[in-house]
C-alpha positions as a printed Julia matrix, in Angstrom:
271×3 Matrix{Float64}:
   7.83  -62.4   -34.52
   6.89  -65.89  -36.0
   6.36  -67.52  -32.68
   2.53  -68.29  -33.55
   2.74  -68.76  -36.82
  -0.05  -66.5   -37.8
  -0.79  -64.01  -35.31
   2.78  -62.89  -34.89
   3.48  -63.78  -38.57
   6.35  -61.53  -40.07
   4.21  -59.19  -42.05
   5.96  -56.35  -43.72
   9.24  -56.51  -41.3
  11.8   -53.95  -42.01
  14.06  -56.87  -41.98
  12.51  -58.05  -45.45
  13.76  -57.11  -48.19
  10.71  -54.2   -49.58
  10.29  -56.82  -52.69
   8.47  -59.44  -50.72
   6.5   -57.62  -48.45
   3.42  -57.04  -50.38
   3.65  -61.08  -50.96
   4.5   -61.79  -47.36
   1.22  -59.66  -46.73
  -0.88  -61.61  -48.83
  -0.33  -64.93  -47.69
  -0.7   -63.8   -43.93
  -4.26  -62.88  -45.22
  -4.92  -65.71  -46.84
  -3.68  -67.57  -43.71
  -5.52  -65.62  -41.3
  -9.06  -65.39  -43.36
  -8.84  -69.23  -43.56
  -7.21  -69.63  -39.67
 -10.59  -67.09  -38.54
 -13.23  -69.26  -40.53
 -11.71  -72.44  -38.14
 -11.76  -70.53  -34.83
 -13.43  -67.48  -34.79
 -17.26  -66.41  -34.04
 -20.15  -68.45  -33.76
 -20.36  -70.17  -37.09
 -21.39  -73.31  -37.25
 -19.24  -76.13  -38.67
 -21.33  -76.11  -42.14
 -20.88  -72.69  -42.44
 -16.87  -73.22  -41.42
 -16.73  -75.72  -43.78
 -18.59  -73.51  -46.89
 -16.24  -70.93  -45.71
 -12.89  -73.12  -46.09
 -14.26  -74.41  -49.51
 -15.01  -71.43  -51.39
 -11.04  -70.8   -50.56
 -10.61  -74.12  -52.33
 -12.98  -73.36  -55.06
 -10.99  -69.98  -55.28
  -7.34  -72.0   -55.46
  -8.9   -74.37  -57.81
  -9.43  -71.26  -60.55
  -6.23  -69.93  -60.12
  -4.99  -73.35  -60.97
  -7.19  -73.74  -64.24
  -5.93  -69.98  -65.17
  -9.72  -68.89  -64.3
  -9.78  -64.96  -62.8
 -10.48  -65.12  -59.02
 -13.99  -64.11  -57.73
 -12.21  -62.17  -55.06
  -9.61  -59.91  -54.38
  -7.81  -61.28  -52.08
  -7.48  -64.46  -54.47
  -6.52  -61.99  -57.63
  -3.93  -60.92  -55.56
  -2.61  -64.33  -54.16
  -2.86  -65.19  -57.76
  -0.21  -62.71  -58.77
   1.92  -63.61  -56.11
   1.78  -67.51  -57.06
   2.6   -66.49  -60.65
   5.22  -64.1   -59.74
   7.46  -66.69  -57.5
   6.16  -69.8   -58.75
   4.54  -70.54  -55.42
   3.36  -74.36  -54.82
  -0.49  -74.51  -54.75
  -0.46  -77.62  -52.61
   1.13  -75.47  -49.37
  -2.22  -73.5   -49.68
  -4.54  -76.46  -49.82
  -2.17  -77.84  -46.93
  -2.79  -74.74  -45.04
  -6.84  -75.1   -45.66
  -7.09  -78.92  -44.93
  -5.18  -78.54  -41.38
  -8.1   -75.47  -40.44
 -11.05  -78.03  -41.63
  -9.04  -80.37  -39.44
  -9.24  -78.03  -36.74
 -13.28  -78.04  -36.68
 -13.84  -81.56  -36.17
 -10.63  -82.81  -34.3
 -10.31  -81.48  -30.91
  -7.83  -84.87  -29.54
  -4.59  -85.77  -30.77
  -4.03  -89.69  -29.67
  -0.35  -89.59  -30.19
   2.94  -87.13  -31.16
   2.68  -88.81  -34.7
  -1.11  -87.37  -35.32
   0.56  -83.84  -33.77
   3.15  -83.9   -36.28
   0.79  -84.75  -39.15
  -1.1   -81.6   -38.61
   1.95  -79.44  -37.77
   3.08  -80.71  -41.37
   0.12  -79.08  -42.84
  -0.84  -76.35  -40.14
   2.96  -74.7   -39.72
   4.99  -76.26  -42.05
   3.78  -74.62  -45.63
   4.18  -71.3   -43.98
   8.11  -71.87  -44.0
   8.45  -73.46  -47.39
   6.35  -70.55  -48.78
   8.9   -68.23  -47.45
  11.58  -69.83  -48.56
  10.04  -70.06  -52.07
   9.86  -66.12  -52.06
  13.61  -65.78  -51.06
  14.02  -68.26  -54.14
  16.18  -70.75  -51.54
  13.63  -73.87  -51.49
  16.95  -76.37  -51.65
  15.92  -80.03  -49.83
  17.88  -79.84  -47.42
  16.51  -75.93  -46.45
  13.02  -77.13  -46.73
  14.05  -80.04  -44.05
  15.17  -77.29  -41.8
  12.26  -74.7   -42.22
  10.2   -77.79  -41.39
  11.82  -78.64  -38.16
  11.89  -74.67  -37.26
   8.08  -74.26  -38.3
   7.15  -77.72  -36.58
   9.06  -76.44  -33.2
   6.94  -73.13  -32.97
   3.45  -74.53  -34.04
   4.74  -76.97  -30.71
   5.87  -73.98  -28.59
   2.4   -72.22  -29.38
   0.44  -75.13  -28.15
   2.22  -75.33  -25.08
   1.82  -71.17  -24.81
  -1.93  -71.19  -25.16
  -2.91  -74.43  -23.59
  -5.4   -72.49  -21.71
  -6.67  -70.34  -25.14
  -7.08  -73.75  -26.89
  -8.62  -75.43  -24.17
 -11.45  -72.65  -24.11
 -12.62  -73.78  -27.88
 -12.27  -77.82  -26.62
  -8.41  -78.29  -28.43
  -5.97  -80.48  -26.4
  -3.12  -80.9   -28.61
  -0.83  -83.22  -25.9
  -0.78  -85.93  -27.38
  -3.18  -88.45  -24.83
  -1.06  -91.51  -24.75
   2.13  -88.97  -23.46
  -0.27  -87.26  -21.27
  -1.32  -90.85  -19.88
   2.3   -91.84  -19.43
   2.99  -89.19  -16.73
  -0.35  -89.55  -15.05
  -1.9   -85.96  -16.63
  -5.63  -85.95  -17.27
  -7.58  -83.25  -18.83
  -8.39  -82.22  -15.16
  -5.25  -81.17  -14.61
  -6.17  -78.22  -17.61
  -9.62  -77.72  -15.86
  -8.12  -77.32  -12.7
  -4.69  -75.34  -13.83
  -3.33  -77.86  -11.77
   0.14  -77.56  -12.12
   1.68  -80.49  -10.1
   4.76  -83.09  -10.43
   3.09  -84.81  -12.69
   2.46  -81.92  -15.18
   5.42  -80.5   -15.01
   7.22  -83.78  -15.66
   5.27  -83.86  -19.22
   5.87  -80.32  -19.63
   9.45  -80.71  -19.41
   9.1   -83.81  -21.94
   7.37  -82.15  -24.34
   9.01  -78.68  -24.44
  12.67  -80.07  -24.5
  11.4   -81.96  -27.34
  10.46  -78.77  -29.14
  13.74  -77.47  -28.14
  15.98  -80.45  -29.97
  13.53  -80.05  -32.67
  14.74  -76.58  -33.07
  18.21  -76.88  -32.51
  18.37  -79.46  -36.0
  16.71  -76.53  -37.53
  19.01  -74.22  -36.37
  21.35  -74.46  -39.39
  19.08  -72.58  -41.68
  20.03  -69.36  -39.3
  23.33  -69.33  -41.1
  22.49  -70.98  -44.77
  20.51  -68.14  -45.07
  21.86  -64.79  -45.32
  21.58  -60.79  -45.18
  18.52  -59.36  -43.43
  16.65  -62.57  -44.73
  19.59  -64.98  -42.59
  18.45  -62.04  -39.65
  15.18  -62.3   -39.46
  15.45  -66.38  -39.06
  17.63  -66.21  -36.41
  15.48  -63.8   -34.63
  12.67  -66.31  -34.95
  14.83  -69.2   -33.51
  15.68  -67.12  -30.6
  12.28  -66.04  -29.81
  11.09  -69.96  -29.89
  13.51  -70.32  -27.47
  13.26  -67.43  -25.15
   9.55  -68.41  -24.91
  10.66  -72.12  -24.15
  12.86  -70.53  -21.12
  10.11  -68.6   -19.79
   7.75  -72.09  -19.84
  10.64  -73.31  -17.59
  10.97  -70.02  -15.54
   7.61  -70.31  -14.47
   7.57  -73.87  -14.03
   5.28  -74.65  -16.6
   2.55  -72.99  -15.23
   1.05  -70.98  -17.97
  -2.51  -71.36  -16.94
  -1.38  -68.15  -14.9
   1.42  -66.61  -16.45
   1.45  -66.79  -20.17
   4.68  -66.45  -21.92
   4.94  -63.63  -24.21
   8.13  -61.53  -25.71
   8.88  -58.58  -23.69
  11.48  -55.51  -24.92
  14.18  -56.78  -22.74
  13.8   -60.08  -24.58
  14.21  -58.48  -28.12
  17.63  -57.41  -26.66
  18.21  -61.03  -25.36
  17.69  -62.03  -28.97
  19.52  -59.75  -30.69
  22.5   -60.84  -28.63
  21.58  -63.82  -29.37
  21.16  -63.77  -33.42
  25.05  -63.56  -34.85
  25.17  -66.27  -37.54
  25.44  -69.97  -35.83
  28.46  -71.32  -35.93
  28.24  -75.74  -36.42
């Protein structure tokens, strides 16, 4: 389930069609190697940084037709050949985790948005690439889609990002309705934070809803399996609300009797 775009990436779902799974597998790897170098451990930012650019260095062969130095990049080499995958998504995908190193404050929604282009965005477009339907207008709505749920993540695991010094609420929006980084300290969940809550994930909601077409462009198990991801952004929106935004506490994750929620849920949209 695609909610977090990388830890609950679709890897190998029986609703894809046997085909693409070995490439669906390999980009989550790539993804996740590059995601883990950003976050994980105890590096230190050089060695985060030599970590992200030897991915580079690695992207950089496959575009000069040089063999990879490592498996994983032989592979992802195939792959790129195989579907004609863009190499820029990758680099994307690289420069938002070197982003994610140094920047730990997001000033406004536009800088948010900038790195959602780059963190969440390529993962959709690479999918769509694969399923050989990268039309403009589908891209448009994979990027809506893929900007909602990097959004919904962010508001999931305010805590989790907190804990490695990430705030992504934007600070002018957080200054607007009187929040301060106390409130996150404190897992204060007053008026005040529930007000931008609200803001922010009925934002993520409308951003969904104009991506909601794709649901039905798309079709088969393919058209399936995006649905299923649209519901499950917004069953985790509704549980924000059901607990009243107070996910310091009580975390918002997909439960069995949600997958039935969703399934009900994920007959092709009518607009």
């Amino acid at each position: 389930m695609a909610v977090n775009h990388y830890e609950n990436f679709p890897v190998a779902s029986i609703l894809l069609p046997k085909r693409l799974r070995r490439a669906v597998e390999i980009i989550y790897h790539f993804a996740r190697q590059a995601d883990d170098f950003a976050d994980e451990g105890d590096l230190l930012d050089e060695e985060r940084f030599t970590a992200l650019d030897n991915f580079r260095s690695e992207l950089r062969r496959i575009a000069a037709n040089e063999k990879p130095l490592t498996p994983l990049f032989h592979d992802l080499a195939d792959i790129i050949a195989r579907h004609q995958l863009p190499l820029q998504l990758f680099h994307d995908l690289l420069d938002a985790f070197s982003q994610d190193v140094l920047k730990k404050r997001y000033a406004n929604f536009d800088e948010v948005l900038d790195y959602c282009r780059r963190s969440a965005n390529p993962v959709g477009r690479l999918l769509l690439h694969l399923y050989e339907e990268a039309t403009p207008t589908n891209l448009d709505y994979s990027d809506a889609i893929c900007t909602s749920l990097q959004l919904i993540n962010f508001w999931q695991d305010v805590t989790k990002d907190y804990a490695i010094d990430r705030i992504y609420l934007p600070q002018d929006e957080m200054a607007n309705f009187g929040v301060t980084e106390t409130h996150i300290t404190e897992s204060r969940v007053d008026k005040e934070w529930q007000q931008l809550m609200q803001f922010q994930v009925q934002r993520a909601r409308d951003m969904m809803r104009s991506g909601a077409p794709l649901g039905s462009i798309l079709t088969g198990r393919i058209g399936l399996e995006m649905r299923l991801i649209i519901a499950g952004g917004n069953r985790i929106l509704d549980k924000l609300e059901a607990v009243q935004f107070d996910m310091f506490r009580q975390r918002p994750v997909l439960r069995p009797f949600d997958w039935v929620i969703m399934l009900g849920k994920s007959a092709p949209f009518s607009f």
